[in-house]
C-alpha positions in Angstrom: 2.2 7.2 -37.2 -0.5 9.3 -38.0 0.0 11.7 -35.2 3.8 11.9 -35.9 2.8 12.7 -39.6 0.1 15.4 -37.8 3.1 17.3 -36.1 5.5 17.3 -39.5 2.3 18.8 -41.2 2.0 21.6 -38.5 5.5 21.9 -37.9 5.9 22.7 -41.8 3.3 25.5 -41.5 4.9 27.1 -38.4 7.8 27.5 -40.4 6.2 28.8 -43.3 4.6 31.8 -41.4 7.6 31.9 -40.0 9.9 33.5 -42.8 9.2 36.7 -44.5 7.9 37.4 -47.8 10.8 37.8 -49.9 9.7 38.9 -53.3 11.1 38.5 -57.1 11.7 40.8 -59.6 8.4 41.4 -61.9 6.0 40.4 -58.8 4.0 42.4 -56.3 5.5 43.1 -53.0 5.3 45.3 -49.9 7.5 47.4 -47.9 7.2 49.4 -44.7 8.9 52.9 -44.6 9.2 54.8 -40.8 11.1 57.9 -40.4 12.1 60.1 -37.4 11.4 57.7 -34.5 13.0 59.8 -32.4 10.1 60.6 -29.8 9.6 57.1 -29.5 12.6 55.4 -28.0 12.9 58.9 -25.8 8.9 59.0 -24.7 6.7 56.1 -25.7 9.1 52.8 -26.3 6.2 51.1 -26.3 4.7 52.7 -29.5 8.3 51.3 -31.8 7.5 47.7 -29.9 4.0 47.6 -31.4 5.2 48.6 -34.8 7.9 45.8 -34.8 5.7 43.2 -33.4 2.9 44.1 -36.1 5.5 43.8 -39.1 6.4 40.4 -37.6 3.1 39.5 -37.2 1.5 40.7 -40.7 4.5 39.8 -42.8 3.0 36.8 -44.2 -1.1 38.4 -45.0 0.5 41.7 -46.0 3.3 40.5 -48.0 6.1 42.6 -46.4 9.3 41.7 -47.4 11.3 44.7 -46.3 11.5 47.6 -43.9 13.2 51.1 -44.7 13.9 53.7 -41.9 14.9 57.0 -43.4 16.6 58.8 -40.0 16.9 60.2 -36.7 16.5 56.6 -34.9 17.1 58.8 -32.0 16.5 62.6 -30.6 19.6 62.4 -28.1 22.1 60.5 -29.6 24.5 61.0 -26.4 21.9 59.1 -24.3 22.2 55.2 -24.8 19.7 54.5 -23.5 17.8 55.8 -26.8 20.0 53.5 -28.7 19.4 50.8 -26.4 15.5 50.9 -27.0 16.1 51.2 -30.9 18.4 48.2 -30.5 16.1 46.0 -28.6 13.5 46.6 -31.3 14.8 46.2 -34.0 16.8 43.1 -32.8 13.5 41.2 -33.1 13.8 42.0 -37.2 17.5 40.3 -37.1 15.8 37.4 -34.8 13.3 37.2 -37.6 15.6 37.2 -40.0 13.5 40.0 -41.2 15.3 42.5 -43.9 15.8 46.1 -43.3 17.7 49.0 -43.7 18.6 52.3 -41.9 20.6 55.6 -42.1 21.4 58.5 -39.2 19.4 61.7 -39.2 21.0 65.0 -37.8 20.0 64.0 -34.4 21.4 60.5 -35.0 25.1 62.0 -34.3 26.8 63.7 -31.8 29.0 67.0 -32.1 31.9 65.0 -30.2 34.8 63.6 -32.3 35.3 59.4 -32.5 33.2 56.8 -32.4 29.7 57.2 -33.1 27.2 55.9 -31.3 25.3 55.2 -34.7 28.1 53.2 -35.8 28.5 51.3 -32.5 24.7 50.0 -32.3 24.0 50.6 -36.7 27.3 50.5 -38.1 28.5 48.0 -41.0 29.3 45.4 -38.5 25.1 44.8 -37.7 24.2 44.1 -41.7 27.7 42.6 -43.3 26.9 39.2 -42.8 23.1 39.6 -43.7 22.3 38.7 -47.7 20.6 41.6 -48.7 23.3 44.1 -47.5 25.3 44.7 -50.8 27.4 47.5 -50.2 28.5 50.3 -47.3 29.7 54.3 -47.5 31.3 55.4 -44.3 30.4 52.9 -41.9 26.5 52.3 -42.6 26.5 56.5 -43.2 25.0 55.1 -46.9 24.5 51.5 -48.2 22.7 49.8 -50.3 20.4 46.2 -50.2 18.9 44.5 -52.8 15.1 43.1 -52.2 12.2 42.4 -53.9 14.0 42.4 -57.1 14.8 46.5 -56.2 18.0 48.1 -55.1 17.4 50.4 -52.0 20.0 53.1 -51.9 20.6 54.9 -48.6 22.5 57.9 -47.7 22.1 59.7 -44.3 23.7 62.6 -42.9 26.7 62.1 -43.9 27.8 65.7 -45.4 30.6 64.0 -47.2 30.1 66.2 -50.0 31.4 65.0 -53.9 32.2 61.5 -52.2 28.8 60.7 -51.5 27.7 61.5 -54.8 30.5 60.0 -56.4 29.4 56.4 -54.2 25.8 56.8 -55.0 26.4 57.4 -59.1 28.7 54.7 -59.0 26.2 51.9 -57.2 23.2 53.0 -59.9 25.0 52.7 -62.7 26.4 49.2 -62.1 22.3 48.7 -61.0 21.1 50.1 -63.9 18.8 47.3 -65.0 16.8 47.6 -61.6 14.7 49.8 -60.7 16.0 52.0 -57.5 14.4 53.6 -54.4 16.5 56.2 -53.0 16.2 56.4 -49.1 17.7 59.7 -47.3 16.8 62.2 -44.7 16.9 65.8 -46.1 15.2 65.9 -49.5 11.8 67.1 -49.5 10.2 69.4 -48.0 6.4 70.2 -46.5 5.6 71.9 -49.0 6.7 69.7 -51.6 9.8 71.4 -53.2 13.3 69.9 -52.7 15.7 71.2 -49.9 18.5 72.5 -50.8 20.2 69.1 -50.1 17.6 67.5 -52.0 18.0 69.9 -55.2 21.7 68.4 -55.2 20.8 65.3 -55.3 18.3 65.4 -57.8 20.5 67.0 -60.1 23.3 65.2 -59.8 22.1 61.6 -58.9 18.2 61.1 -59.6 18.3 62.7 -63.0 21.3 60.7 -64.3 20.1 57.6 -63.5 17.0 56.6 -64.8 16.7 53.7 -63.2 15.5 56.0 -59.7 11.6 55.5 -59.7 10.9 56.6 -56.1 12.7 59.2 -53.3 11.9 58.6 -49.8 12.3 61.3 -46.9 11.9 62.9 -43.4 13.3 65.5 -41.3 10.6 68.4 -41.8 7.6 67.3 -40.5 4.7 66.5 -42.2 3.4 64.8 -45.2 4.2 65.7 -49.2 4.5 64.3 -52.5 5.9 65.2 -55.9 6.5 64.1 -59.1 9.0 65.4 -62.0 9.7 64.2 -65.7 13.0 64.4 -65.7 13.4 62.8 -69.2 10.0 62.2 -71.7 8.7 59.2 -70.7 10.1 59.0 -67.0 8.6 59.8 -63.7 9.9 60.4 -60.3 7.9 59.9 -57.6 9.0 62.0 -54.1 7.4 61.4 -50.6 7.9 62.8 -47.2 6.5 61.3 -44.6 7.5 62.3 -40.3 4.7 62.2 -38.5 6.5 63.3 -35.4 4.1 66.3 -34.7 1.2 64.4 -34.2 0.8 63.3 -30.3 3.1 60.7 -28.5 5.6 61.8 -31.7 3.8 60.8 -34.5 1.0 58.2 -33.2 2.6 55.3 -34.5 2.1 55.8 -38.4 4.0 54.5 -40.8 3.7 53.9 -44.6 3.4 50.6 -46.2 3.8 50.5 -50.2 3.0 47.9 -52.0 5.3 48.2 -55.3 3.0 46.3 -58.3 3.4 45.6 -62.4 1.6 49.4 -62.8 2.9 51.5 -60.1 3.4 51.2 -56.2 0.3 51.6 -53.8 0.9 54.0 -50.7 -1.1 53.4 -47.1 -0.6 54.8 -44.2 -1.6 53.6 -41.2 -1.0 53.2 -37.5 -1.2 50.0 -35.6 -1.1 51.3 -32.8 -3.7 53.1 -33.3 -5.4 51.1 -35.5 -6.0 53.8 -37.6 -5.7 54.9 -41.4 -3.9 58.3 -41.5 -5.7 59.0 -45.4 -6.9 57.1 -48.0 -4.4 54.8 -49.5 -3.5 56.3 -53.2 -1.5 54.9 -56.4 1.6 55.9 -58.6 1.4 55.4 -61.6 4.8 54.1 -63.4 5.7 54.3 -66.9 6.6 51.0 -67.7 9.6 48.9 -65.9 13.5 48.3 -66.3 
């Protein structure tokens, strides 16, 4: 009897490490944020394999709840096998039950009419059933999940114009009580001002809704930051981060933010490398929704 109640004991702790951090509304949580994998799944598959395994691995002592990839999943997207690699990865997050979300880059679509790639292996079809996935625009082109007590907004390289705006606008506003992170590919720059993509969407869906705390970003390469008052009283924070210049395309670095009471904590680091890419740094917040 008492090694039968040894097993239950340790059987109950297997399955506590086990499942993810999920986080509440109002309490400290952590979030990974990778951007223009690209390199990887052509070059060095083995470098997106470490990153998945460590997420798995450190969910529990880092508190990660959530995983946002903000484009270009692939550098050929008429080569499958590309896809395959990013499917076989991340396939270990949906074995995990492990939440995440994703949009296509430029390089995530082909020039070729039909059925996208993206959409075959990423579409609406791979998160519908999932309980964070809340809503879709154009096939898994935009969506938006709901974690940590946060709504995560996505909206990749779709180019659909008024429509995506119109979908974005429509999702904050029913959100409004939340705080919201927006994830997209084209937005800032290296040098920290907005592309010109990224000047239409701060005008006409990050100022309006004041409920947008934090833009996230890739496609120029390199690292930047910026803030902006919109209204008194409100920041927005604005981050780049595609460190596919660095060797083997980008050294396996990736952001983890820890989103807290005060303001959101940002560390980048590389398990692969096991390496800190610069000191960790904090945003401030003014106040909460």
């Amino acid at each position: 009897m008492k090694f039968i109640r040894i097993l239950l004991i340790l059987l109950v702790i297997v399955v506590l490490i086990a499942l993810p951090y999920k986080g509440h509304a109002g309490e400290d949580f952590s979030f990974v944020w990778m951007s223009d994998t690209q390199y990887y799944v052509r070059d060095h598959p083995e470098i997106l394999t470490n990153q998945i395994k460590w997420i798995l691995k450190n969910r529990t002592p880092e508190r990660l709840s959530y995983l946002i990839h903000t484009g270009d999943l692939v550098h050929n997207s008429s080569q499958y096998s590309q896809w395959e690699r990013n499917h076989r990865a991340f396939r270990k997050l949906d074995a995990q039950r492990f939440s995440y979300g994703v949009l296509p880059g430029n390089h995530d679509f082909t020039g070729n009419a039909g059925v996208q790639p993206y959409h075959r292996f990423f579409g609406e079809h791979r998160f519908d059933s999932k309980p964070y996935y809340k809503g879709s625009f154009l096939d898994n082109c935009g969506h938006y999940d709901l974690a940590g007590g946060k709504i995560f907004l996505y909206m990749g390289w779709c180019k659909a114009g008024k429509g995506e705006v119109k979908w974005m606008n429509r999702v904050l506003k029913h959100y409004r009580n939340k705080e919201a992170v927006l994830a997209l590919h084209d937005y800032l720059t290296y040098q920290g001002t907005r592309s010109k993509n990224g000047e239409r969407i701060y005008r006409n869906v990050v100022v309006p809704n004041k409920n947008v705390k934090l833009v996230l970003s890739g496609h120029y390469y390199g690292i930047a930051k910026r803030v902006d008052v919109p209204q008194k009283g409100r920041k927005v924070y604005q981050l780049l981060a595609n460190y596919q210049g660095l060797p083997k395309g980008g050294g396996g670095y990736m952001q983890i933010l820890t989103w807290k009471q005060d303001g959101i904590q940002v560390r980048s680091y590389s398990p692969y490398l096991n390496k800190e890419w610069e000191k960790p740094y904090f945003l401030k917040m003014n106040g909460t929704f």
